[in-house]
C-alpha angles and dihedrals in degrees: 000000000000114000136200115245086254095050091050092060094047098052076048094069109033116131098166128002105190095192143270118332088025133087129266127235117236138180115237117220102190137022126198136190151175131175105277104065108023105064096084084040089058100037088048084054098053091039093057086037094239130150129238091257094211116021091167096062094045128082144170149203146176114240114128105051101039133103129256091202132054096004094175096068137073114289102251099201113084102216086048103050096040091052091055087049101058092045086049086056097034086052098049096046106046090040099246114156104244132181098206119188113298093039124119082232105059128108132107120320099248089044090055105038091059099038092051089052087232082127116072144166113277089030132133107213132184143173135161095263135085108229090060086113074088086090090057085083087084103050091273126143092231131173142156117245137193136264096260081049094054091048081052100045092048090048101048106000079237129114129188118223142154124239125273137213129253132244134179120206113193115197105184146164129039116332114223123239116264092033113116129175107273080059082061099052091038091055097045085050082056098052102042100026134229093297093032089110097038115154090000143108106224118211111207108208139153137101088283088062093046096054089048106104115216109287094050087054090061093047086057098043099043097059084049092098081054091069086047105254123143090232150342134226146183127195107247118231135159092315080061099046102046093047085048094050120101095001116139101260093028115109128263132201129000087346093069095044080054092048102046093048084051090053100045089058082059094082107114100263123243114277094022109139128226120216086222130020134195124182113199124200102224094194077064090061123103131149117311129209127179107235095175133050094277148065095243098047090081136121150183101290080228085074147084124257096259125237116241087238081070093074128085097224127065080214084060097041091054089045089047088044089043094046095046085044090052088037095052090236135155119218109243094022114136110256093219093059086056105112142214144235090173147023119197120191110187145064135118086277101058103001104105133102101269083051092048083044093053093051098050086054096067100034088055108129097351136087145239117250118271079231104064137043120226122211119188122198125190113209100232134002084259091064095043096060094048092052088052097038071059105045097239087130095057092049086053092050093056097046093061098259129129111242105211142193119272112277144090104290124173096353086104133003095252091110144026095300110089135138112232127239108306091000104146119210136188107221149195088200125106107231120062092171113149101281100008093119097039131314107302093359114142117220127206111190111224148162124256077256108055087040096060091045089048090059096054095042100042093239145028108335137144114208106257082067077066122105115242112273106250 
């Protein structure tokens, strides 16, 4: 019987199947953890005396609670600290390999997994942690877990789940210039809302996602679970292949002639069916922009902030009276007029080197507004030595904006980034939920693109809105 890309890993994998209603048993390839969501896991290990099952298929690394600043001196904030901490000791204890901060390894979970080749085509990946469709990017089933997972995974390398429904996403035609991939995700959000995916694997397909390299893929894949998909996937192809090969957990030899003729045979097959299936027109795309509190309140920048008249159900229009009222819009107002205190580049989502590449571009040679601070953030300590073997750095200082350690920032307000009360950001991120970025703080989700531009207008901008350069 043909079977969907999705379907194929998952038969892959299968240890038990019950029986219908009940969960399957599946084998877990790869683990992944970081120090949120790991330390009851552990402590539920020690207390029932078990074993981590399969340390060498387990890693972590620090990447939420650190510092972006002064990493060589104590953490100064207490939570933080004491959360590191605990992973450090979990992870020596139960023998799990860990790149603590400091290391040349470090970086966020879903940066370092894929740069160190550990996440391949065919694989079933998991970490505490929701954005690990990441991985998807690659042709892995990939998916975040909760605590009482991850104490189950550690244990057995095993992890019970039901099955899930398919969706197909098609993203075809030309795809206008200025538009990147975050504009993608941020547009299909828009179309098919925040629950849209829910209890599905979507399957991106479509001449546009073909032509993403990488990194794109893992813009796109990694804000699947924000339009509340399980997970979400891309078949991987050459562009898979060529950023796999040589890595340092990649195969070699005859091993990775073995494994790429294995993940080629992954692609849905002709004649497989979706449960659910979109079809979006590229030459439609343009730059996209949030304006409300959460990832599917967002529009073309070209437009006007909407009215919550403009919305079918009483249940949108309350959420679009209750998230202008929390932003601080007005309904009708231009979205480029819209302003900003701060501008974050970073995240799993947009904090790798093409991203860091995109926003130098358009900094070249200009300079942030005297009226907003820039942080950005490279997504591992990788990432951050080949933007400054490159000189991107250098291009970002003179610009006026602050250059930072590998982690998550200001992604979330588990660390010393934060926006304060009412602070508004422009930001690469994935999340723009009241507070994420900080109590009070108001989040606008961008491109590399538009943020760069932001920072030098002062508020939201892409970079064709940018003077010439003299």
């Amino acid at each position: 019987m043909a079977a969907t890309m999705a379907e194929k890993v998952w038969n892959a994998h299968v240890i038990s199947e019950p029986g219908e209603g009940q969960p399957d048993l599946l084998y877990i390839d790869l683990h992944l953890i970081h120090e949120v969501t790991s330390p009851q896991a552990f402590e539920a290990m020690r207390l029932s005396g078990r074993r981590v099952r399969r340390p060498d298929l387990t890693l972590a690394t620090e990447d939420h609670n650190v510092p972006t600043t002064d990493i060589d001196k104590p953490i100064a904030d207490e939570t933080s600290r004491l959360q590191l901490d605990a992973l450090r000791t979990n992870c020596a204890e139960f023998g799990v390999p860990i790149y603590s901060l400091g290391n040349d390894e470090q970086g966020i979970v879903h940066v370092v997994g894929p740069q160190l080749g550990l996440t391949q085509p065919g694989m079933t990946v998991v970490c505490g942690d929701s954005h690990t469709s990441t991985h998807g990017a690659f042709g892995a089933l990939a998916f975040g877990i909760g605590t009482s997972e991850v104490e189950h995974v550690l244990a057995t390398q095993t992890l019970h789940l039901k099955p899930f429904r398919t969706m197909s996403i098609t993203v075809e035609g030309e795809r206008p210039a200025g538009v990147t991939a975050k504009d993608v995700i941020l547009a299909i959000i828009a179309r098919i809302g925040t629950g849209g995916g829910q209890g599905h694997v979507i399957e991106y397909r479509g001449s546009v996602i073909e032509s993403l390299s990488m990194e794109e893929r893992m813009t796109v894949c990694n804000m699947s679970i924000e339009a509340g998909a399980r997970a979400g996937m891309i078949a991987p192809d050459n562009v898979t292949f060529d950023y796999l090969k040589g890595r340092d957990h990649a195969p070699v030899g005859e091993e990775w002639n073995e494994a790429v003729a294995y993940w080629s045979s992954l692609r849905t097959d002709d004649g497989a069916q979706f449960d659910t299936e979109v079809t979006i027109d590229a030459s439609e795309l343009t730059p996209f922009v949030t304006w409300g509190t959460n990832p599917g309140q967002g529009a073309p920048l070209g437009n006007s902030v909407p009215s919550p008249e403009d919305f079918e159900t009483e249940a949108e229009q309350q959420a679009a009276r209750n998230a202008l009222e929390y932003m601080g819009l007005t309904a009708g107002q231009p979205i480029r007029d819209i302003e900003v205190d701060t501008v974050f580049v970073g995240s799993c989502t947009n904090g790798r080197i093409e991203d860091l590449r995109e926003v130098a571009q358009v900094l070249e040679e200009r300079s942030v507004a005297d009226s907003v601070r820039m942080l950005i953030v490279p997504g591992s300590v990788r990432v951050k030595r080949q933007a400054e073997e490159e000189g991107l750095d250098r291009v970002f200082v003179k610009a006026g904006a602050q250059w930072r350690e590998a982690g998550c920032s200001m992604c979330l307000a588990m660390n010393p980034d934060k926006l304060a009360p009412k602070e508004r950001a422009a930001s690469t991120s994935n999340r723009n939920f009241e507070g994420r970025q900080g109590p009070g703080g108001r989040t606008h989700l961008v491109s590399p693109a538009v943020a760069a531009a932001t920072a030098v207008a002062g508020r939201l901008a892409a970079p064709a809105d940018l003077e010439v350069r003299n």
